[in-house]
VEXDREN-2710 file (C-alpha; in Angstrom, 1 decimal):
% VEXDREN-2710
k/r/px/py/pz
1/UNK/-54.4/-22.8/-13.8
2/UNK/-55.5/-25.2/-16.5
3/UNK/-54.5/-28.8/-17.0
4/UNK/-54.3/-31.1/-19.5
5/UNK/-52.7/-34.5/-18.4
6/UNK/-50.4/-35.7/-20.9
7/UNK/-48.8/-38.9/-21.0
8/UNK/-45.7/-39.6/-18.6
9/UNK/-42.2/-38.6/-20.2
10/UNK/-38.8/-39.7/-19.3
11/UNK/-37.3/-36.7/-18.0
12/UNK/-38.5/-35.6/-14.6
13/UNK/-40.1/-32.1/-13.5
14/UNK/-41.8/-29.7/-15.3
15/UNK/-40.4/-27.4/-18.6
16/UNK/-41.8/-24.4/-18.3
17/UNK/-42.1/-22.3/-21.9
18/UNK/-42.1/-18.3/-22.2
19/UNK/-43.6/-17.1/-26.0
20/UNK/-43.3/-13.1/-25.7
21/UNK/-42.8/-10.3/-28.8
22/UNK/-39.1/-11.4/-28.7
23/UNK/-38.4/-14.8/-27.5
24/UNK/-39.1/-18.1/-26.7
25/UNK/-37.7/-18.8/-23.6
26/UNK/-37.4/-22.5/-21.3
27/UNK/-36.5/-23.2/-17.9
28/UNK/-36.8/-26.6/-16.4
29/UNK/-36.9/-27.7/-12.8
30/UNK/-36.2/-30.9/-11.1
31/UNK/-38.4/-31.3/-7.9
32/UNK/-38.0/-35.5/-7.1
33/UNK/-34.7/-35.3/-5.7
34/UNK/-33.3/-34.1/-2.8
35/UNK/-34.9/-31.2/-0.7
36/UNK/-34.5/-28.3/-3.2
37/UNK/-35.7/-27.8/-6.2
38/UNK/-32.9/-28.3/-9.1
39/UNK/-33.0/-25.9/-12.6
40/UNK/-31.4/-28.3/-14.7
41/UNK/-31.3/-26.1/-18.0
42/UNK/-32.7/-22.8/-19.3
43/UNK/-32.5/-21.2/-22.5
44/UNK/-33.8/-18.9/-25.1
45/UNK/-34.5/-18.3/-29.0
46/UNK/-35.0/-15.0/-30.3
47/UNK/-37.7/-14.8/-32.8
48/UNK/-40.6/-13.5/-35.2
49/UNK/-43.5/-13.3/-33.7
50/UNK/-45.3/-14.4/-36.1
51/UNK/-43.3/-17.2/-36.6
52/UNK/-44.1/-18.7/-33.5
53/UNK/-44.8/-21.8/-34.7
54/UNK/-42.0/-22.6/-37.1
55/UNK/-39.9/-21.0/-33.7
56/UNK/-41.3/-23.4/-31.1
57/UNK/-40.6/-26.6/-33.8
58/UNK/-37.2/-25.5/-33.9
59/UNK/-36.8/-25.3/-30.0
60/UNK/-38.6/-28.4/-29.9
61/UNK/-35.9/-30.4/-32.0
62/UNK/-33.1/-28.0/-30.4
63/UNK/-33.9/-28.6/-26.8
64/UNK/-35.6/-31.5/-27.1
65/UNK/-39.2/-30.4/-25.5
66/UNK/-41.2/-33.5/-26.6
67/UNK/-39.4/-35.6/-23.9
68/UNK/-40.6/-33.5/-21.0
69/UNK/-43.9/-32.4/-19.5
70/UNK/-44.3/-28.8/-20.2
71/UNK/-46.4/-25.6/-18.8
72/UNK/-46.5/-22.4/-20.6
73/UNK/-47.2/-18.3/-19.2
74/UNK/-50.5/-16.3/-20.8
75/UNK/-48.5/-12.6/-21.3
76/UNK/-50.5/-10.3/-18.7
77/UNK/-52.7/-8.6/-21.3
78/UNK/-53.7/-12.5/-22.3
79/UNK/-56.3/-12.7/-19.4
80/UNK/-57.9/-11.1/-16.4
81/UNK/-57.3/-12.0/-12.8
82/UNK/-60.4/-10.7/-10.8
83/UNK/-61.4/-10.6/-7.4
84/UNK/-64.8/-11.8/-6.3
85/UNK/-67.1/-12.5/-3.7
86/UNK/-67.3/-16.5/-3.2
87/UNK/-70.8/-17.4/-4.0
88/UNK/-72.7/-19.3/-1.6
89/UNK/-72.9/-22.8/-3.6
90/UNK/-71.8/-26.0/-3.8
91/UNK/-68.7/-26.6/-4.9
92/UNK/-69.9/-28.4/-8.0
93/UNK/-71.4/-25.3/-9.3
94/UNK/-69.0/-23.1/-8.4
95/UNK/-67.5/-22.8/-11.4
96/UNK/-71.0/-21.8/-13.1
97/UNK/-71.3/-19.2/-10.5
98/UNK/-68.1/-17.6/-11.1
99/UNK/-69.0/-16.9/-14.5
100/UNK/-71.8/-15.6/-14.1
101/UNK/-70.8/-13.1/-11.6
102/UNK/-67.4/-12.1/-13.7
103/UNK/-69.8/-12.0/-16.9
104/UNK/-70.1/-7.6/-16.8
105/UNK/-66.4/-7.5/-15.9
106/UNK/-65.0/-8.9/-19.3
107/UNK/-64.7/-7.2/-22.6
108/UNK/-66.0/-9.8/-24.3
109/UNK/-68.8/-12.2/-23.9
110/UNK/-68.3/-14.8/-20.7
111/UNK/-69.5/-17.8/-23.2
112/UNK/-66.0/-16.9/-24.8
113/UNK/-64.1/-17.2/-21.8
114/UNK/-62.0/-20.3/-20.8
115/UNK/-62.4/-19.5/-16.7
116/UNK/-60.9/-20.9/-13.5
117/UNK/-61.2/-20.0/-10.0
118/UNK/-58.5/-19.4/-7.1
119/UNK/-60.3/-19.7/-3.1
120/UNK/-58.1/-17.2/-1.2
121/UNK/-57.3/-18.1/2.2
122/UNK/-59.0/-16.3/5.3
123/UNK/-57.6/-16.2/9.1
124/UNK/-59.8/-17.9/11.8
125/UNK/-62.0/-14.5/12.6
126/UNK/-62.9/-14.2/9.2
127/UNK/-63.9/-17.6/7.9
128/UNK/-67.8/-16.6/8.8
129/UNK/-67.6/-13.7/6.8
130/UNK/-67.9/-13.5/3.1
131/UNK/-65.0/-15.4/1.0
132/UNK/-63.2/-14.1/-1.2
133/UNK/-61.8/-16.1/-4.8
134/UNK/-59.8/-15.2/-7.7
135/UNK/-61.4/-15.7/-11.5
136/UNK/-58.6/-16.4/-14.1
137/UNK/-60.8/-15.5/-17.8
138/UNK/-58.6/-15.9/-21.0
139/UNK/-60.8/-15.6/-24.1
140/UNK/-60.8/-19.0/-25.6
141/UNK/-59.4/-17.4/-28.8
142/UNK/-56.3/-17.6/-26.6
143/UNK/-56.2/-20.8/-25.2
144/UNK/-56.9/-22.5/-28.3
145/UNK/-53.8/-20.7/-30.1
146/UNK/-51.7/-21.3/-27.6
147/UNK/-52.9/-25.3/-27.2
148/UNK/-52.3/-25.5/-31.1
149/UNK/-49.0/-24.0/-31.0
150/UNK/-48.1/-26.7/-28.9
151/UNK/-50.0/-29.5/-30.3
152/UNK/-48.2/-28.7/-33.9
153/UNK/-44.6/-28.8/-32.4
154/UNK/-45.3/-32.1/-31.4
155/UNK/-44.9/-30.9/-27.7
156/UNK/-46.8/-32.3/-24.6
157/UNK/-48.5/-29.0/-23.0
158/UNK/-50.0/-29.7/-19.3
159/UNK/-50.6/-26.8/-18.1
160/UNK/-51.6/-23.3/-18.7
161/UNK/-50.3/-20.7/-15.8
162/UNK/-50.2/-17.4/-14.9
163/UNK/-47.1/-14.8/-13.8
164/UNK/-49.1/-14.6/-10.5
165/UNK/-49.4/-17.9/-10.2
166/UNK/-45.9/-18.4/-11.1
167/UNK/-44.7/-15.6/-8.6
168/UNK/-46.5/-17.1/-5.5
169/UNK/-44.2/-20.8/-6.2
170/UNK/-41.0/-18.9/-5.5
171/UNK/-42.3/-17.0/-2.4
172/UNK/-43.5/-20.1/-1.4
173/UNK/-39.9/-21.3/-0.8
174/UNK/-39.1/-18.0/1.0
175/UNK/-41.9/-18.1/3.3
176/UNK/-41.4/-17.9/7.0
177/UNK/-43.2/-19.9/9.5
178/UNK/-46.6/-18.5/10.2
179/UNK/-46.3/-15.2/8.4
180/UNK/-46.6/-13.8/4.9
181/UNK/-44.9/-13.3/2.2
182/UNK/-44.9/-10.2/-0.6
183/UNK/-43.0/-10.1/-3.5
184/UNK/-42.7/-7.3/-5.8
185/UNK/-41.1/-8.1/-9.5
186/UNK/-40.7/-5.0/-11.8
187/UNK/-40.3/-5.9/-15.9
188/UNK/-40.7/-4.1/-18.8
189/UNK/-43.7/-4.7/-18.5
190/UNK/-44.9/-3.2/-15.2
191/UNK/-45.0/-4.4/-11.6
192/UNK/-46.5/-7.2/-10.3
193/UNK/-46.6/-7.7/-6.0
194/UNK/-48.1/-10.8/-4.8
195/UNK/-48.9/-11.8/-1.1
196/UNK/-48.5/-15.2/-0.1
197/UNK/-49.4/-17.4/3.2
198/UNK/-48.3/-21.0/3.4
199/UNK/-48.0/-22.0/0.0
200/UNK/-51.6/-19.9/-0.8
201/UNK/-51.7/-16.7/-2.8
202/UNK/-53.5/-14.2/-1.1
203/UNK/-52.8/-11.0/-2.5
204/UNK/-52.0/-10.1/-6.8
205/UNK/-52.0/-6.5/-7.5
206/UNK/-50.2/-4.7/-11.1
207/UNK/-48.3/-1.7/-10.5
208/UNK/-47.8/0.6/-13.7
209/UNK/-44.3/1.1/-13.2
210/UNK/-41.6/-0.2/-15.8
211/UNK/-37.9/-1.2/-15.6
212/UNK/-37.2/0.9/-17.8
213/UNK/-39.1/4.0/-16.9
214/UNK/-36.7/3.0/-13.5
215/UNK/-33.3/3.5/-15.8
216/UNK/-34.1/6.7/-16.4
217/UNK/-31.9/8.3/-13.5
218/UNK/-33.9/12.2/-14.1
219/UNK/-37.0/10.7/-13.0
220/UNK/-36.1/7.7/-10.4
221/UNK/-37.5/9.3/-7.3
222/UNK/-40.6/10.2/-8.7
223/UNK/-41.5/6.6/-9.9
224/UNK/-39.5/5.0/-6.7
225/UNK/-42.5/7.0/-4.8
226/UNK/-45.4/6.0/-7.0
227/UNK/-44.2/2.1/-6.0
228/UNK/-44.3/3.3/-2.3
229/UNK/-48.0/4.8/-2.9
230/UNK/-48.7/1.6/-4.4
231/UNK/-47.3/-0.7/-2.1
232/UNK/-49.0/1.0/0.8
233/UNK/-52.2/0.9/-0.6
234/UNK/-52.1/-3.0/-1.1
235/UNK/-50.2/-3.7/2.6
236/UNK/-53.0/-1.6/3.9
237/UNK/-55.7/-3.5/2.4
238/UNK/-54.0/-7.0/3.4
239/UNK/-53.4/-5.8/7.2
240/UNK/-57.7/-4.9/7.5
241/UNK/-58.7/-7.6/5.4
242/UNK/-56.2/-10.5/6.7
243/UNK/-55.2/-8.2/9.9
244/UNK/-54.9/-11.9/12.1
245/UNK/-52.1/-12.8/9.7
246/UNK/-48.8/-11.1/10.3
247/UNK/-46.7/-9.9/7.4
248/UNK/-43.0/-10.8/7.5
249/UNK/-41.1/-8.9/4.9
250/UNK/-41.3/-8.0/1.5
251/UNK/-38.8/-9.3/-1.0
252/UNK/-37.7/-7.9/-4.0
253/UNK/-37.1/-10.0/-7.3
254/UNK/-33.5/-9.8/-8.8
255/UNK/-32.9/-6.8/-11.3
256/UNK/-30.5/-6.6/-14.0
257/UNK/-28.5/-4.0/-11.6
258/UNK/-28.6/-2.4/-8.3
259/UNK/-30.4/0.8/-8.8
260/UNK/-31.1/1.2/-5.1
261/UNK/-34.9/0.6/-4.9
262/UNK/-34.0/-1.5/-1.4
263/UNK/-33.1/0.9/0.1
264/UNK/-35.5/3.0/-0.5
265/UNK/-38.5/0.8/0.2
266/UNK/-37.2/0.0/3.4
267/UNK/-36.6/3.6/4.4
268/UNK/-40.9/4.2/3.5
269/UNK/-42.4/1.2/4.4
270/UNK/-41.8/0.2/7.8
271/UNK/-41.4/-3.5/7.3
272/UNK/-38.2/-5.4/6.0
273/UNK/-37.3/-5.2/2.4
274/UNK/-35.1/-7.5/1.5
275/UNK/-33.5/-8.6/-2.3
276/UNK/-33.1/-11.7/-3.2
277/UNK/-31.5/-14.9/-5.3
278/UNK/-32.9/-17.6/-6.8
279/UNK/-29.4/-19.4/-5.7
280/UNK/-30.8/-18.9/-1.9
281/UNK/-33.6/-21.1/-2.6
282/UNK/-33.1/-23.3/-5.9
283/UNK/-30.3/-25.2/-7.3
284/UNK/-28.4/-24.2/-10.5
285/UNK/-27.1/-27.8/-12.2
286/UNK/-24.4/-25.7/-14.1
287/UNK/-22.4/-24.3/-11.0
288/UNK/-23.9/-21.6/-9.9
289/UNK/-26.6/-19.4/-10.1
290/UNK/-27.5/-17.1/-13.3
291/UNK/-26.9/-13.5/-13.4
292/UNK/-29.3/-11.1/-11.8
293/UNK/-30.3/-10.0/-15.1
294/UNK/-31.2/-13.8/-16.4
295/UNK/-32.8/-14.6/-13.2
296/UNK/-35.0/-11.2/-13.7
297/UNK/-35.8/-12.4/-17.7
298/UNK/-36.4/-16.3/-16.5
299/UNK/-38.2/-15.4/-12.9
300/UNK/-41.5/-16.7/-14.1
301/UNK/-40.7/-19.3/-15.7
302/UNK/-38.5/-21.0/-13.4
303/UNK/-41.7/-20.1/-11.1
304/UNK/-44.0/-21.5/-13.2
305/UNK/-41.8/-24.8/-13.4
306/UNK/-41.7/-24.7/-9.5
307/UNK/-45.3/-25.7/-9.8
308/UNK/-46.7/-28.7/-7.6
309/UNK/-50.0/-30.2/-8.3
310/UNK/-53.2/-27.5/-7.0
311/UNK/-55.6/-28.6/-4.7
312/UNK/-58.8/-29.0/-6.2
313/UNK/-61.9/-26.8/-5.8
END
């Protein structure tokens, strides 16, 4: 999302570091050898939030941050991701444009808002119509806190991402050949189902459904069908806005357990639903991939240190 070029370190790849309510949390991944993608260590630190920077400093010196190049997630209710109409201008001012069309959309005033812009992909019949982008807004209160955070732990911060963002480098390596790709990851959070075609992400939509409103065993079947409602009303939109690009299957993000929401999806939805591992796609330098439950807390951040460099707008 937003770059800052720091200086080259010695350890390859990209450290990618969570700051939530409870933890910080690491994952690093090793892209320059071989052709998959190696997780060479992961980790976490329970903390104070308001500690955070006396908690990063001591991750720092524990794991040794300052010797590798590092990214770091906004928490979802740390920025907006909106869909827009792409305004007819040159690229050089497209930026400009963006803010000034996203400006009513924001809580607080646009000249507060650190922006960037995502150009979503369109089929062949489509590319005379109207495009459509993505605007990433984070008030700069936000950036600026997290930058320092950084900055005071002595730690060299490239980039700034986003779970969707994030989410759309791990379908990326799951993606068949001239089809798309959805993903749905539920967290304690909520939802979050992206749509992705050849490396692009097409599709980010939040669904208001929490793991662990799905633990509760009374009322699974009711919040199993609000995720079908929800699903359906995003594969619908993708098939008539993207209906010349076919959609392959939709995979579901490792859970702490099994509580069956496969099964279900695939008995509603009428396309393949498929779970999956992180081992099918990545590999673990310890011997073996984490438990489903690590690989659910760390998803984002070993798919935020999945990321290659963007193509510029």
């Amino acid at each position: 999302m937003l770059n800052w070029f720091a200086k080259s370190r010695a350890e390859p790849g990209l450290m990618a570091v969570g700051i939530d309510a409870e933890a910080i949390r690491i994952a690093h991944i090793d892209r320059s050898v071989g052709e998959r993608p190696v997780a060479r260590h992961w980790a976490s630190d329970r903390h104070q939030p308001k500690e955070e920077a006396g908690n990063l400093q001591r991750m720092t010196k524990a794991h040794g941050l300052d010797h590798y190049t590092c990214t770091t997630l906004l928490g979802l209710a740390e920025y907006q991701i909106l869909l827009v109409d792409a305004p007819n201008v040159p690229r050089d001012e497209l930026k400009a444009a963006i803010r000034w069309r996203i400006k009513d959309l924001l809580d607080y005033h646009v000249d507060d808002a650190t922006v960037d812009v995502l150009e979503v992909p369109t089929d062949t019949e489509a590319a005379a119509k109207n495009r459509s982008m993505y605007a990433i807004a984070a008030p700069n209160e936000v950036v600026h806190k997290r930058i320092s955070l950084f900055e005071q732990a002595g730690v060299p911060l490239k980039v700034i991402d986003i779970p969707e963002m994030a989410q759309r480098n791990i379908a990326a390596l799951f993606e068949q050949p001239d089809r798309a790709t959805a993903l749905l990851l539920v967290g304690d959070w909520g939802g979050l189902l992206t749509i992705s075609f050849r490396g692009d992400l097409v599709l980010a939509r939040r669904l208001e459904v929490t793991w662990p409103q799905l633990l509760n065993a009374d009322f699974r079947d009711h919040y199993f069908e609000r995720i079908v409602v929800e699903l359906q009303r995003s594969l619908d939109h993708f098939e008539r806005q993207h209906h010349l690009i076919p959609l392959g299957e939709l995979l579901l993000a490792p859970m702490p357990e099994d509580i069956g929401l496969d099964a279900y999806l695939g008995g509603k939805l009428g396309l393949p639903v498929r779970k999956i591992s992180l081992g099918e796609v990545i590999d673990f330098a310890d011997g073996g991939a984490p438990s489903g439950e690590d690989q659910w807390r760390y998803f984002h951040l070993f798919g935020a240190a999945l990321r290659l460099e963007e193509k510029a707008l």
